[in-house]
Wavefront OBJ file of the C-alpha trace (Angstrom):
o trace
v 88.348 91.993 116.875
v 91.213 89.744 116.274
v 92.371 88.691 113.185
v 95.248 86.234 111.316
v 97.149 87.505 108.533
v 98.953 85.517 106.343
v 101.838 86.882 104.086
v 104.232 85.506 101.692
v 106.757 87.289 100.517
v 108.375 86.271 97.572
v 111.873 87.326 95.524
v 111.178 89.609 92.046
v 110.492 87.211 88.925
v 112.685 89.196 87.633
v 115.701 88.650 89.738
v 117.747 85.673 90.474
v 116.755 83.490 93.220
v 120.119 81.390 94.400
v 118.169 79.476 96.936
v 115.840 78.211 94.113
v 118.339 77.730 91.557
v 120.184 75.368 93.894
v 116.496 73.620 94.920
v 115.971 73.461 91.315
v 119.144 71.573 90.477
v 119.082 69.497 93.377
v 115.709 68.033 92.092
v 117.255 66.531 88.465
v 119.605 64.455 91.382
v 116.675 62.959 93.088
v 114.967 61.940 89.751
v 112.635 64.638 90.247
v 113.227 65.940 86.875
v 109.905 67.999 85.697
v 110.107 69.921 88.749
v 111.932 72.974 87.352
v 111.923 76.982 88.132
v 111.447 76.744 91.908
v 111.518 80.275 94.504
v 111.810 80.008 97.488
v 110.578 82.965 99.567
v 108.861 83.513 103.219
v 105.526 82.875 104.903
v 104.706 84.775 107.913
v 101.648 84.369 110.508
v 100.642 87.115 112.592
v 98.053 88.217 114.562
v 95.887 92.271 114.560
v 93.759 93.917 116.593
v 91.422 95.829 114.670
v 87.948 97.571 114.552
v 87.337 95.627 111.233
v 88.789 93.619 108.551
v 89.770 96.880 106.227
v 91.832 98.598 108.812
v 93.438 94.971 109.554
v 94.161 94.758 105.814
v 95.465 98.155 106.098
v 98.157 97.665 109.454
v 99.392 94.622 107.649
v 99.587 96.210 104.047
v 101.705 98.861 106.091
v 103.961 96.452 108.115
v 104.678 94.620 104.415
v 105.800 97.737 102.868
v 107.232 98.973 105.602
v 109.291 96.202 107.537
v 108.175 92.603 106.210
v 109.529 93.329 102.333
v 112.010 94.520 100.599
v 110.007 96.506 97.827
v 113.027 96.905 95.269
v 113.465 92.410 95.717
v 110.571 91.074 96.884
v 106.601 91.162 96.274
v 104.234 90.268 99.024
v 100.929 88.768 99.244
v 97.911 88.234 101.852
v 95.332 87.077 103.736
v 93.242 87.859 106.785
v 90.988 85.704 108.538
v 89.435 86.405 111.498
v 90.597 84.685 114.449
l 1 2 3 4 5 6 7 8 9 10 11 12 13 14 15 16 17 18 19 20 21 22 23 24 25 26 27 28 29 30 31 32 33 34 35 36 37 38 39 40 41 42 43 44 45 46 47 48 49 50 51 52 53 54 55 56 57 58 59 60 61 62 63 64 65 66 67 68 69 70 71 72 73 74 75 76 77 78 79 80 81 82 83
């Protein structure tokens, strides 16, 4: 079966986010001023071959932890849908 997996990964809550700090300020200059604590982070698309939806969730689970994510910066959520 095919499936589609979609992941964001996202920085720490924790730890600064420069990217959304400077998204964040550059909001107040367009007049968008209640838009405030913005992170920006990654979505990714891909596409598994599995047996069934469990080992799909666990291949993608394992290319999150191990490739996709930095686990000391970044969390990582995700979906699969079959395709």
């Amino acid at each position: 079966m095919k499936f589609r997996a979609e992941i964001d990964v996202m920085p720490l809550d924790a730890l600064l986010d420069p990217q959304g700090k400077a998204v964040t300020g550059s909001m107040k200059n367009i007049g968008l001023d209640s838009i405030e604590n913005v992170r920006i982070g990654r979505h990714i698309r891909l596409n598994v071959v599995a047996s069934n939806e469990d080992e799909a969730k666990k291949m993608v689970d394992e290319a999150c932890e191990k490739l996709l994510s930095n686990q000391i910066m970044e969390s990582y959520s995700f979906s699969i849908h079959e395709d």
